[in-house]
N, C-alpha and C positions, 0 to 999 in steps of 0.2 A: 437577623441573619447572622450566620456562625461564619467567617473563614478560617480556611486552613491554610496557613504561612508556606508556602513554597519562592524559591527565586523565580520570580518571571512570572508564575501561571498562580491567580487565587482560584480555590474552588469555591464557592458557597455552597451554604447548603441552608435550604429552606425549611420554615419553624415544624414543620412537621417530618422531618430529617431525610429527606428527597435532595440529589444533589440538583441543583436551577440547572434548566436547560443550555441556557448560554454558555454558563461553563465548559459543560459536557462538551455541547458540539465543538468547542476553540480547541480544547485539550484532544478533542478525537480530530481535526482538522489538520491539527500541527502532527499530531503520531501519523495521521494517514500519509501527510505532506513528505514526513520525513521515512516513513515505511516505503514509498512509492516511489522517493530518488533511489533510494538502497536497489527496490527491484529494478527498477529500469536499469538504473548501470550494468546490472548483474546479466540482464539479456542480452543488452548492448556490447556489453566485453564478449560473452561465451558464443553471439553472433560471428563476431567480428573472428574469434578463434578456431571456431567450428571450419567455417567453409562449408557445409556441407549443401546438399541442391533444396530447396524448396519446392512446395506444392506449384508453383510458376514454372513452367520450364525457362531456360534462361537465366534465373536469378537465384543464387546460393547467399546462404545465409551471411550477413555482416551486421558492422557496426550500427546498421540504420535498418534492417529489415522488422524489426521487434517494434522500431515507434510510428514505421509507414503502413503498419497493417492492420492498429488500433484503424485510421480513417478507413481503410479497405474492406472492413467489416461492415461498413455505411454506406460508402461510396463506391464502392466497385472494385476491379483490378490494378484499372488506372492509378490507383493511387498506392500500390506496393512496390516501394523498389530498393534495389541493393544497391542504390546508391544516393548519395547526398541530394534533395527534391524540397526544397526550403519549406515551401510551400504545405506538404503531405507530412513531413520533421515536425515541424509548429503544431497545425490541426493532430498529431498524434502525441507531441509532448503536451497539448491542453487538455485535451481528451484523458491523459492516462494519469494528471494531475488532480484533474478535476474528479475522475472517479475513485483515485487515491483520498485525496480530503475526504467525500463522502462514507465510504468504507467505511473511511476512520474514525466518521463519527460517528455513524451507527454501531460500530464495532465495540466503541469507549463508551457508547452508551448500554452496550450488551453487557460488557465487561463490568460495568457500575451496575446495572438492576442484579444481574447472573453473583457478581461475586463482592459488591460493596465496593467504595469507595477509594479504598486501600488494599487489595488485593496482595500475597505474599509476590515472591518475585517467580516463583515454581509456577503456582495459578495461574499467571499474566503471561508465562510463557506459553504453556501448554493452552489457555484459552486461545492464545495467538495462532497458535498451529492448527489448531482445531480449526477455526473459521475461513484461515487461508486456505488448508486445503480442502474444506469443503465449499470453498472459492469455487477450486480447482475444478470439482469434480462437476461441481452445480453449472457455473455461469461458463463457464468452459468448454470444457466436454458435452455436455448436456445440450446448451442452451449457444453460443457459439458456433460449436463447430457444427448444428443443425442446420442455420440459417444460411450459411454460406455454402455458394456450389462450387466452389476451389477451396480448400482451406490454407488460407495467407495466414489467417494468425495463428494458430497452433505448430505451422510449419517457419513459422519466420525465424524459432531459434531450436535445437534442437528438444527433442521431445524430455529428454530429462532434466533438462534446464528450466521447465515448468514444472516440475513437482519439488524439484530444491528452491524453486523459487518461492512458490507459494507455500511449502512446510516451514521456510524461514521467516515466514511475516510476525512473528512473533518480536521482529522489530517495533509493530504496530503494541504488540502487547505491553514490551517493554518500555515504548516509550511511552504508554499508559501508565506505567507503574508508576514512572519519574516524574510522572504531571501528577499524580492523585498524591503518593508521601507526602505526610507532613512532616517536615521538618523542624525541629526547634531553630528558634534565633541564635545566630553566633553572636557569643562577644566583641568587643572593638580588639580588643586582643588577638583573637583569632581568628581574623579576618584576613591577619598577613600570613599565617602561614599556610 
């Protein structure tokens, strides 16, 4: 087996120049990990700024309507609110990490068979965009807001706060780039500065 030197993350890659699985999924795990704090904050803040009313009556959009709505998609009504619900916060910030991580390895592993190992920094963007927003359109719009006979979640933060959200996952991409680079070794030299 071959590695390629990065700080923090090795990739291998197996004798017949397939990168190992294991790799992939940790490297798309941590991009998804770290793509999926980015969006939630993002909802979270433009909630919290918006005000505006949601698909509930009674409840306008805030700081907590974007991560109570992930369980209300499952669980019902009951569990969307525009306000602090410990409980409905938790089960939706595990929910929207846990589908974050997975994305992200499917995603880096798309991004590996689709464009190789090492991707420019252009590709990794643009693949990024690509898959978030046909996120969007797919799992979303399509598949989402069918299932549901209120729509909580497409309503919990304003409707254009989901498509800058998901056209920016190219967080996901780039933080795919940073994990695949190889890097050469620095000298003891410069290492200080």
């Amino acid at each position: 087996m071959q590695a390629h030197t990065t700080e923090g993350l090795h990739l291998h890659r197996q004798k017949a120049g397939r990168l190992a699985i294991p790799a992939v999924v940790r490297a798309g795990a941590i991009a998804g990990l770290a793509g999926g704090m980015v969006m939630a904050m993002w909802q979270m803040v433009v909630g919290a700024v918006a005000q505006q009313p949601t698909a509930v009556p009674g409840i306008d959009t805030s700081f907590w309507t974007a991560i109570t709505a992930i369980p209300s998609v499952s669980f019902g009504l009951d569990w969307f609110h525009g306000s602090f619900e410990f409980v409905a916060v938790a089960v939706g910030l595990m929910g929207h990490m846990m589908n974050s991580m997975m994305l992200g390895a499917v995603g880096v592993g798309l991004l590996a068979m689709v464009l190789g190992s090492r991707p420019s920094i252009a590709k990794a963007l643009a693949f990024g965009m690509t898959i978030g927003l046909l996120l969007e359109v797919v799992v979303v719009n399509l598949i989402v807001n069918q299932i549901q006979t209120v729509d909580t979640f497409y309503t919990s933060t304003p409707e254009w706060s989901w498509w800058m959200r998901r056209s920016t996952r190219w967080n996901t991409g780039r933080s795919s780039r940073v994990l695949f680079r190889s890097r050469k070794p620095r000298s003891a030299s410069s290492r200080f500065l």
